[in-house]
KEMITI-992889 format. One line per 10 residues: number of its first residue (from 1); their letters; for each residue x, y, z of C-alpha. Coordinates in Angstrom, 1 decimal. Example, Ala and Ser with C-alpha at 12.3 -4.5 7.8 and 13.67 -1.06 7.14 Angstrom:
BEGIN
1> AS> 12.3/-4.5/7.8 ~ 13.7/-1.1/7.1 $
//
This chain:
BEGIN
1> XXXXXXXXXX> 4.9/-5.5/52.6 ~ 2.5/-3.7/49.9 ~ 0.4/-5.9/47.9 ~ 1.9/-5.1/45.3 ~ 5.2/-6.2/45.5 ~ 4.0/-10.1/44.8 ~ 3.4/-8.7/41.7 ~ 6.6/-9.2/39.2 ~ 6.9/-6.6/37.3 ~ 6.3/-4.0/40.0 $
11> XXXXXXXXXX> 9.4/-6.2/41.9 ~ 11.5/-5.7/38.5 ~ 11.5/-2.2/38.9 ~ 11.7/-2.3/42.8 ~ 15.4/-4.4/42.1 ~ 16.5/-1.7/39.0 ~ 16.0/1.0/41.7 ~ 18.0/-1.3/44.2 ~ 20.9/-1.4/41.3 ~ 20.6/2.1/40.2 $
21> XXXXXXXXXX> 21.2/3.0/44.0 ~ 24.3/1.4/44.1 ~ 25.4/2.8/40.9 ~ 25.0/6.0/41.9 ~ 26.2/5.1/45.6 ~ 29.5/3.5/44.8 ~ 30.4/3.9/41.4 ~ 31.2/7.7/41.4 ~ 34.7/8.8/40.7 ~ 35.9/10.4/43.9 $
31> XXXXXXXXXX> 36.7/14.0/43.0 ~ 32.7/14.1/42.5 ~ 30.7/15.2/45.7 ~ 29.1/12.2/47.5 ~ 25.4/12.0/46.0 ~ 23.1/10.6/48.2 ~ 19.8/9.1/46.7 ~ 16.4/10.3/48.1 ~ 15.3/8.5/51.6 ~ 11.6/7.2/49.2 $
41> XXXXXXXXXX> 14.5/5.6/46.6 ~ 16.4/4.2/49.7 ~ 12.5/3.2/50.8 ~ 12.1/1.5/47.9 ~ 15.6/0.1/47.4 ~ 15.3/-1.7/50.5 ~ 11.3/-3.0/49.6 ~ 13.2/-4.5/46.4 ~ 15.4/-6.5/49.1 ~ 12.8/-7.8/51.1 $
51> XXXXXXXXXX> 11.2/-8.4/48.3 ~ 13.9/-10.5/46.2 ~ 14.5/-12.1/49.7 ~ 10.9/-13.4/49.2 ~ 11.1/-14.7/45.9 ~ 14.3/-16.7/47.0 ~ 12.4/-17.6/50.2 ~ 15.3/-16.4/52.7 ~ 14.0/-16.2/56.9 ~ 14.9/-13.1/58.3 $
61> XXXXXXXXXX> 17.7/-14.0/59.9 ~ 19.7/-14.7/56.5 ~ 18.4/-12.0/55.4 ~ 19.1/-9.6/58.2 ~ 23.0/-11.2/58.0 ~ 22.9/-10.3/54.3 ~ 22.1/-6.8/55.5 ~ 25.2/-6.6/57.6 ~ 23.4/-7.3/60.8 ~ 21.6/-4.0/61.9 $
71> XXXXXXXXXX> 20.4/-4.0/65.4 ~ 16.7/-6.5/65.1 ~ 14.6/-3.4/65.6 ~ 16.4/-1.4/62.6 ~ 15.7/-4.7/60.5 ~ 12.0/-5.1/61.2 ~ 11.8/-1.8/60.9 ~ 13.3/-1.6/57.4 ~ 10.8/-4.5/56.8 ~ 7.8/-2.5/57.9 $
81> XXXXXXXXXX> 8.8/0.2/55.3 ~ 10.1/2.9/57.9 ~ 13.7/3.7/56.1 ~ 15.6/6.6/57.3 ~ 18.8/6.7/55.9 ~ 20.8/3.7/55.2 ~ 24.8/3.6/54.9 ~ 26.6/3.0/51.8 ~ 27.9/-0.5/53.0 ~ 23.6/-1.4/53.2 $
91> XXXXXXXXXX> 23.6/0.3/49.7 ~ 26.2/-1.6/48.8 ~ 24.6/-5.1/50.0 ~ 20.8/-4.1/48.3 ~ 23.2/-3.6/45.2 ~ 25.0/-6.9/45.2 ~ 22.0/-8.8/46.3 ~ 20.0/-6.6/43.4 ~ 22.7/-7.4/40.8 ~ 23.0/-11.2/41.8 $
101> XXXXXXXXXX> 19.0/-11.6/41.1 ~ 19.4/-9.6/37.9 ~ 21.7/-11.6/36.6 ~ 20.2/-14.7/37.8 ~ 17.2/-13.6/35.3 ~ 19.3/-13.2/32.4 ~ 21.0/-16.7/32.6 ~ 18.0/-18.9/33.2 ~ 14.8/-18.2/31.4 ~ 12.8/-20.2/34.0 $
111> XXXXXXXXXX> 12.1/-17.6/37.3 ~ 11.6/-20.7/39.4 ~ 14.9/-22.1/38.3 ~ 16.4/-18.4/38.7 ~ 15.2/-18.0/41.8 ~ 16.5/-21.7/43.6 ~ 19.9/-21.3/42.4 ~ 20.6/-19.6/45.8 ~ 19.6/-22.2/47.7 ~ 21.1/-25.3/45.3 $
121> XXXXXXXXXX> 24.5/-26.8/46.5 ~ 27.4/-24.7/44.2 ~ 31.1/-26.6/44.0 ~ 32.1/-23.1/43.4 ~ 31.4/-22.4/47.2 ~ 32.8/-25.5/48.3 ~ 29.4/-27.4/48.3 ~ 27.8/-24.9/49.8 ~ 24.7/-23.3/48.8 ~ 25.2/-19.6/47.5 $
131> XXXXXXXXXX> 22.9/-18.1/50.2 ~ 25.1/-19.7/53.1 ~ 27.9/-17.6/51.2 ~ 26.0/-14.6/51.1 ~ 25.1/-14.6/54.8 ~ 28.5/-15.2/56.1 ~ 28.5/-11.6/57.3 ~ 31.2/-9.5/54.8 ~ 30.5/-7.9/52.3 ~ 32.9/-9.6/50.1 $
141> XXXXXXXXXX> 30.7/-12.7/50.2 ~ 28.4/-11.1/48.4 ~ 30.8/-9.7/45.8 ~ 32.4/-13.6/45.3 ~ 28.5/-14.6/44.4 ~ 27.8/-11.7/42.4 ~ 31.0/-12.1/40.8 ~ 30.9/-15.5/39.8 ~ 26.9/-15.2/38.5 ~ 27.9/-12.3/36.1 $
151> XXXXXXX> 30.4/-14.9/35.0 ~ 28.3/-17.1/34.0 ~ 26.1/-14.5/32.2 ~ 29.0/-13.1/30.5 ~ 27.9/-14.5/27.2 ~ 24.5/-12.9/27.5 ~ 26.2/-9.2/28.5 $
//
């Protein structure tokens, strides 16, 4: 992981990448021709995950679930920086996961505070933490967290 990426500012603009990515991934109309981003802003998408999945202090077995659960070698190698291509579902999951910790930064002014949420009991996931609910493996886990976040941010949109 560069040095750089404990730096905050240089993460903010690791996760924008990781959102723009899945903007342009998944929310083109379909009569336009699948654009595919670069394989350095797929690189870099995927240094804003690991580096969001530091902030919230997630083991890499959470995190590699978040992912979808590649094969352990992709993952560490992902980790490592060495990204070929990744599918539209990983795209997808940087995005969720990139939109989640955006949102999380708009509703509480406090990082620390922004960045435990994840891991804080929610009645909203039946006393489960939002992490366990992001790493239960489908992708529409991550959409039911990310959903009810930009809920709550709603009045700051």
């Amino acid at each position: 992981m560069p040095k750089g990426l404990k730096n905050r500012a240089f993460g903010v603009i690791l996760c924008k990448t990781a959102v723009n990515m899945y903007m342009t991934a998944n929310m083109q109309k379909p009569a336009v021709p699948e654009i595919r981003p670069s394989n350095e802003k797929q690189s870099l998408a995927m240094q804003g995950f690991f580096g969001i999945m530091e902030r919230w202090a997630v083991d890499n077995a959470t995190a590699r679930a978040i992912l979808g659960s590649p094969p352990e070698r992709t993952f560490f190698d992902w980790k490592r920086g060495r990204v070929a291509r990744l599918s539209n579902d990983t795209l997808r999951r940087i995005g969720y996961v990139a939109g989640i910790w955006k949102a999380l930064q708009i509703v509480y002014s406090n990082p620390q505070h922004a960045d435990s949420w994840i891991s804080r009991p929610n009645r909203a996931f039946g006393g489960q933490a939002p992490l366990t609910r992001m790493a239960a493996g489908d992708v529409t886990d991550l959409a039911a967290v990310r959903e009810y976040i930009d809920a709550a941010r709603s009045p700051w949109s």
